[in-house]
C-alpha positions in Angstrom: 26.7 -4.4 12.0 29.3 -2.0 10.6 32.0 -1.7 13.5 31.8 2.3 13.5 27.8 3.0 12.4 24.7 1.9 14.2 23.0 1.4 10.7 23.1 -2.2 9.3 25.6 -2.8 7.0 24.3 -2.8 2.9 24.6 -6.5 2.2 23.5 -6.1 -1.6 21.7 -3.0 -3.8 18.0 -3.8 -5.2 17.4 -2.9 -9.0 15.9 0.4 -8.8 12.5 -1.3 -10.6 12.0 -3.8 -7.9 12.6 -0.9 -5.4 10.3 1.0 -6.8 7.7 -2.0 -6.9 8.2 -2.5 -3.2 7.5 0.8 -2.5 4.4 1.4 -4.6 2.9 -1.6 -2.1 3.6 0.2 0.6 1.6 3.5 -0.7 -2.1 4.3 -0.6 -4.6 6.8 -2.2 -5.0 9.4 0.5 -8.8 10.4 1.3 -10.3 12.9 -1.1 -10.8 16.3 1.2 -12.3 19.5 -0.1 -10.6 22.5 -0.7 -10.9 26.2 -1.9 -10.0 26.6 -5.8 -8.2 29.3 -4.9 -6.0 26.7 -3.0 -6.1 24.1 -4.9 -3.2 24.7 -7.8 -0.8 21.6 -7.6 -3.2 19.2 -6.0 -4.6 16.1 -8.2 -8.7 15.9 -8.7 -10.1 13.2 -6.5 -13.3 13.5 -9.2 -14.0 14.1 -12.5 -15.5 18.0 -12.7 -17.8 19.0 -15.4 -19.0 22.7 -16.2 -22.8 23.1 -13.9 -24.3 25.3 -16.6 -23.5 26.7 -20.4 -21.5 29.8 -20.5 -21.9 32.2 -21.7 -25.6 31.9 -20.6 -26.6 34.2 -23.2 -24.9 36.3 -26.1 -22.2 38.8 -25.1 -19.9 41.2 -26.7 -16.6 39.7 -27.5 -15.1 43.1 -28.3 -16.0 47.0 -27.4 -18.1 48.3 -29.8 -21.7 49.5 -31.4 -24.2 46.6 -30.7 -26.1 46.0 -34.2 -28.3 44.3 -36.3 -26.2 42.9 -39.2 -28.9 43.0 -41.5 -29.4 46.9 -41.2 -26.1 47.2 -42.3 -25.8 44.9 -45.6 -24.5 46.9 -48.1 -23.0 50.0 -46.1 -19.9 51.7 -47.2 -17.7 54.6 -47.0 -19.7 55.8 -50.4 -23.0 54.9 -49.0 -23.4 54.6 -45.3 -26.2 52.7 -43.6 -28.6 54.9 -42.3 -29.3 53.7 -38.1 -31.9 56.1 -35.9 -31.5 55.4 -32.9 -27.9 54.9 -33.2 -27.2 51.4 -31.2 -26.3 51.1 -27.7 -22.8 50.9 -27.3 -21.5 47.5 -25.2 -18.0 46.5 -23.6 -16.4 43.3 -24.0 -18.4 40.5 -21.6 -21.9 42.7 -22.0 -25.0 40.9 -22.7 -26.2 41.7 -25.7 -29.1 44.0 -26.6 -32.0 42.4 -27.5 -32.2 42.2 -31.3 -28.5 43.2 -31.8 -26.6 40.1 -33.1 -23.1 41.4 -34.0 -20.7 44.2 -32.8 -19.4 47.0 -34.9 -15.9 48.1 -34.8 -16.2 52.2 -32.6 -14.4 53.9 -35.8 -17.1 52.0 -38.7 -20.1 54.2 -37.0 -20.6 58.3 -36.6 -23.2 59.7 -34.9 -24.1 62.7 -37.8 -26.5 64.5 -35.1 -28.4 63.8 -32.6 -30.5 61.0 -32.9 -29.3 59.2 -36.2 -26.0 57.2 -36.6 -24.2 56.7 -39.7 -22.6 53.2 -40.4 -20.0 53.0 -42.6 -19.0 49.4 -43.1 -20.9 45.7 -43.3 -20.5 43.5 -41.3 -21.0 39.3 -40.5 -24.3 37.9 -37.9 -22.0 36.5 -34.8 -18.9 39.1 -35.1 -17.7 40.5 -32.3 -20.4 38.3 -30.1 -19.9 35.2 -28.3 -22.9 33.1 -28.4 -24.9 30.9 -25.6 -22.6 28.2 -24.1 -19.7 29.3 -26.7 -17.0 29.3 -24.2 -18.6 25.6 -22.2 -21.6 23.4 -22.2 -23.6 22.1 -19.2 -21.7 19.0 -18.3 -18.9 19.6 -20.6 -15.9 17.9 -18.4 -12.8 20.9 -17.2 -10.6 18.8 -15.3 -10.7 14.9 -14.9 -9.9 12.5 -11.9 -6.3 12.0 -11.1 -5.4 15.6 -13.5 -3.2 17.5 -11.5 -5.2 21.1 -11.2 -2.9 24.1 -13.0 -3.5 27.5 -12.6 -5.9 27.8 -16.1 -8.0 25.0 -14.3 -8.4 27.0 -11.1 -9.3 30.2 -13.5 -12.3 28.4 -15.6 -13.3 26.3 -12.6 -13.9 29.8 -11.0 -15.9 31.5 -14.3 -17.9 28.3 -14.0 -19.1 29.1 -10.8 -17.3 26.5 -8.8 -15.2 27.6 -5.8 -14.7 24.4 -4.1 -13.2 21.2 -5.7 -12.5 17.5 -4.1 -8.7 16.7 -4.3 -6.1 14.7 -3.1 -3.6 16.0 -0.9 -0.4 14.1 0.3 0.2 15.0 4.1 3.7 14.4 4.8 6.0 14.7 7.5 9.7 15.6 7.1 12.2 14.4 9.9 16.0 15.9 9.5 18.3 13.2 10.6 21.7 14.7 10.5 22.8 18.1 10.2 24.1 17.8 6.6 20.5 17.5 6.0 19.7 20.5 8.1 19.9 22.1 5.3 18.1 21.5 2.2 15.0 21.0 4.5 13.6 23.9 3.1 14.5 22.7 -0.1 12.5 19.7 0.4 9.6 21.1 1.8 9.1 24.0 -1.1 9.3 21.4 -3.4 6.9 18.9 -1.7 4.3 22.3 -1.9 4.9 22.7 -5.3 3.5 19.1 -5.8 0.5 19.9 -3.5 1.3 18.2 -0.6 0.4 19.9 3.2 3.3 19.2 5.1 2.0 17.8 8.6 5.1 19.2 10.3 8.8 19.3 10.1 10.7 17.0 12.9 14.2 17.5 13.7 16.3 14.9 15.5 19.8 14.8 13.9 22.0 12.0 14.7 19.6 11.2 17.8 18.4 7.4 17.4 15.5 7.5 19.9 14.0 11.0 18.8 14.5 9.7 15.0 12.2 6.6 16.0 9.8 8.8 17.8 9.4 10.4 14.6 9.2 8.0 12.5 6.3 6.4 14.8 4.1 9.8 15.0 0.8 8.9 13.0 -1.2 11.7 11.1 0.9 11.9 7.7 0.1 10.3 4.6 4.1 9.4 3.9 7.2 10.2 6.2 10.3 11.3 4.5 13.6 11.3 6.3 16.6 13.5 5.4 20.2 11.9 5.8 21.6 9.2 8.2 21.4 6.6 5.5 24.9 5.4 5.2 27.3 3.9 7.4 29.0 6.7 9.0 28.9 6.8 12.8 26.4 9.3 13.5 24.0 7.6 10.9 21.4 6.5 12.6 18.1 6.4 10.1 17.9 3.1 8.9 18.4 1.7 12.8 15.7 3.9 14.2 13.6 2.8 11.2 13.7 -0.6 12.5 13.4 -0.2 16.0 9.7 1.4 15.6 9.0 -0.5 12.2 10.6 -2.3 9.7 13.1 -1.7 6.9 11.8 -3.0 2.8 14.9 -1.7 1.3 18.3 -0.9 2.3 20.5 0.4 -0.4 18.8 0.9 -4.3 21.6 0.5 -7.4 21.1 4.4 -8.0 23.6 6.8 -8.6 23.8 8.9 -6.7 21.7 7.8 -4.2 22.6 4.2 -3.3 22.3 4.4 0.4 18.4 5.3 0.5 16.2 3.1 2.3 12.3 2.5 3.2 10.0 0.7 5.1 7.0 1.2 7.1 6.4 2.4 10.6 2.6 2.4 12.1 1.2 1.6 8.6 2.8 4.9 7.0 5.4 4.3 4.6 8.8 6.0 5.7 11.3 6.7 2.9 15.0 7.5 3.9 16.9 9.7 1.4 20.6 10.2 1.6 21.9 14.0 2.9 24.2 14.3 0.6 22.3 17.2 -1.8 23.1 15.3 -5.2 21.8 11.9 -3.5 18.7 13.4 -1.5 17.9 14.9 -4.9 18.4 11.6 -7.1 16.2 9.7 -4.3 13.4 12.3 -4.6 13.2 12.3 -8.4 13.1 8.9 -8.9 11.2 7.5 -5.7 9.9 10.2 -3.7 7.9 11.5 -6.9 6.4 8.4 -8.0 5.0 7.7 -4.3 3.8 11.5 -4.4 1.9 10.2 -7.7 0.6 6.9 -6.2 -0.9 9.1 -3.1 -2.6 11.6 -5.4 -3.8 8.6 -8.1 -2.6 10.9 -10.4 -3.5 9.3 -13.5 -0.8 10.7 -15.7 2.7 11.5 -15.9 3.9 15.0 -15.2 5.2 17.0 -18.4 8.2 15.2 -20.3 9.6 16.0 -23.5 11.7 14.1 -26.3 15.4 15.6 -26.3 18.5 15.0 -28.2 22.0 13.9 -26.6 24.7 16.5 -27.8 26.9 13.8 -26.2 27.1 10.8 -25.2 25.6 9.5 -21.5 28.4 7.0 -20.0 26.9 5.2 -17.5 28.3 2.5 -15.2 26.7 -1.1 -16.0 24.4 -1.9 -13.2 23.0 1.0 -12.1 20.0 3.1 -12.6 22.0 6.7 -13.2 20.6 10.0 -13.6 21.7 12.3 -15.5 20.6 16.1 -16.3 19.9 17.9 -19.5 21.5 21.7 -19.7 20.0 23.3 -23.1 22.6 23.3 -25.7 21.4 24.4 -29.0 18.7 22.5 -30.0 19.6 19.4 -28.1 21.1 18.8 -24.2 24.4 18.2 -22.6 23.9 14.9 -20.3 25.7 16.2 -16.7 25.8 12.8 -14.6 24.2 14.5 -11.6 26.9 13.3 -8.8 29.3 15.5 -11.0 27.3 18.3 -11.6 28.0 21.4 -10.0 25.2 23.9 -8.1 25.8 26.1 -11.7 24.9 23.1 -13.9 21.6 22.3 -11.7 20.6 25.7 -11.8 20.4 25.8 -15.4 19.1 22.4 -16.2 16.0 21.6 -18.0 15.1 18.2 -16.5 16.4 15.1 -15.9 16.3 11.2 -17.6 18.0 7.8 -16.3 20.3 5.5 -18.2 19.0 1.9 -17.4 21.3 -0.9 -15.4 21.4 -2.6 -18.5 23.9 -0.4 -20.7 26.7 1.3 -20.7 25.4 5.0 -21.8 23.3 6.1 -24.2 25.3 7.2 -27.7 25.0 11.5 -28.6 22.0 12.0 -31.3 19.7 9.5 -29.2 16.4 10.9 -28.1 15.7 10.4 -24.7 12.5 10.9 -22.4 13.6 14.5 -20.5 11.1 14.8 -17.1 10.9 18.1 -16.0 11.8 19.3 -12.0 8.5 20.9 -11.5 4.6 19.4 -12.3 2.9 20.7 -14.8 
């Protein structure tokens, strides 16, 4: 026991892959649970969802214009217009077609020369201007598959489809504030667990209070508990020892920078992951292990949106740990900014982030790397 914190000592750091091994063992799938499309951007599909009919259902206008026949109108010119009596019904974009009308004319290629008679002045193609019977989707055609996170063009075709409730998964987590550093970027932490879809179950704050940090960590009804500072060795931290007085501790101390002092274990069944206060650390931690138990919860079935960018520099990195770095656009490559040196300016105008692994010493400028973005997709 250090002599000045109630936290256990760090005896040794665990490679951030066997970390994140140990932790994917202690996360399940939560249960699928219905909810409005409406509400459903940033959630992950429990089920694939395929389109219930064709659409359209039958021919409609693509454009405004003069609903024709194209074969009345083979032939027409501004020399020698196409003679139509009745003139065609005029249609707006998303109309049904006419009966007998199979294209639409353009409103400045038709006059009406007096009442009752119409003068076409141009050809034109069968199927222009009209979109056809199940053009836009087939019956069963699959929109969005199991594990897909849901985006907002999802939510907008699931909708013209017809389909107003979808089955997703939905991470219910509860946030406990351990120390007032932490205090915070609570909010931070709980905007950004929204923007993955979680429902936050509720927000508990006990800084620097062992008992009501246990109490918290033994509360049932969440999917995954995140604490927020208290990890290190300081003597109000207190995270890692209330952790173990309602549960048990998995890992104490991951070789990540920044970010070394994060923990997890389990508490009641519920996996409980501590993240350092410290907002460079707390932000390290969620990146690289708060997101991929986020992903484990969902079953998302792929990665959220990452991109291949070039080092304008070279990535020093200290042998042995797992360091993250972030990418700021310059030109048509990125700047790596270790993230425990980066300033609030530097964050700001990041693009994403990648790791250099234990193994090396940095990564050399003009090397691609795998840049993840903050946000899903």
């Amino acid at each position: 026991m250090h002599p000045h914190s109630p936290n256990p000592r760090i005896v040794r750091l665990t490679p951030l892959d066997t970390a994140l091994d140990r932790l994917g063992a202690l996360v399940s799938p939560a249960r699928p649970s219905e909810r409005p499309v409406a509400l459903a951007v940033g959630t992950v599909s429990a089920s694939d969802i395929r389109a219930p009919a064709s659409l359209p259902v039958s021919p409609v206008a693509y454009a405004d214009g003069w609903a024709v026949n194209a074969e009345e109108l083979v032939g027409a010119s501004a020399y020698s217009a196409a003679i139509l009596a009745p003139p065609p019904p005029w249609v707006n974009a998303d109309d049904a077609m006419p009966e007998g009308a199979d294209a639409v004319l353009p409103a400045d290629a038709l006059a009406i020369v007096e009442p009752g008679i119409a003068e076409a002045s141009s050809p034109i193609a069968q199927g222009d201007g009209v979109r056809r019977t199940g053009q836009d989707v087939t019956a069963g055609a699959l929109i969005v598959a199991e594990g897909m996170r849901l985006a907002p063009r999802h939510a907008a075709i699931l909708l013209a489809c017809g389909i107003d409730r979808v089955m997703v998964r939905t991470p219910r987590v509860r946030i406990v504030v351990a120390s007032r550093a932490a205090a915070r970027q609570s909010d931070m932490v709980r905007m950004w667990l929204e923007s993955f879809g979680a429902d936050i179950a509720d927000i508990v704050s006990a800084p620097e209070d062992r008992k009501e940090l246990a109490a918290g960590f033994s509360t049932s009804g969440a999917d995954l508990v995140i604490s927020l500072g208290g990890t290190g060795e300081g003597r109000d931290d207190y995270a890692v020892a209330a952790l173990a007085d309602v549960g048990r501790v998995d890992v104490q101390g991951i070789a990540l920078r920044p970010g070394a002092s994060a923990a997890f274990g389990q508490s009641d069944g519920v996996p409980v992951l501590l993240l350092p206060g410290r907002l460079d650390a707390l932000i390290a931690g969620a990146l690289v292990l708060l997101v991929p138990a986020l992903a484990r919860i969902c079953s998302l079935a792929q990665r959220d949106w990452h991109s291949s960018a070039k080092l304008a520099d070279k990535a020093s990195s200290v042998i042995g740990f797992s360091e993250l770095f972030l990418g700021v656009p310059q030109g048509d490559a990125i700047q790596p900014v270790p993230l425990n040196e980066a300033g609030l300016d530097v964050l700001a105008r990041a693009e994403g982030w990648f790791t250099v692994p234990p193994g090396s010493e940095g990564l050399a400028a003009g090397q691609i790397v795998q840049l993840s973005r903050f946000q899903p997709r």
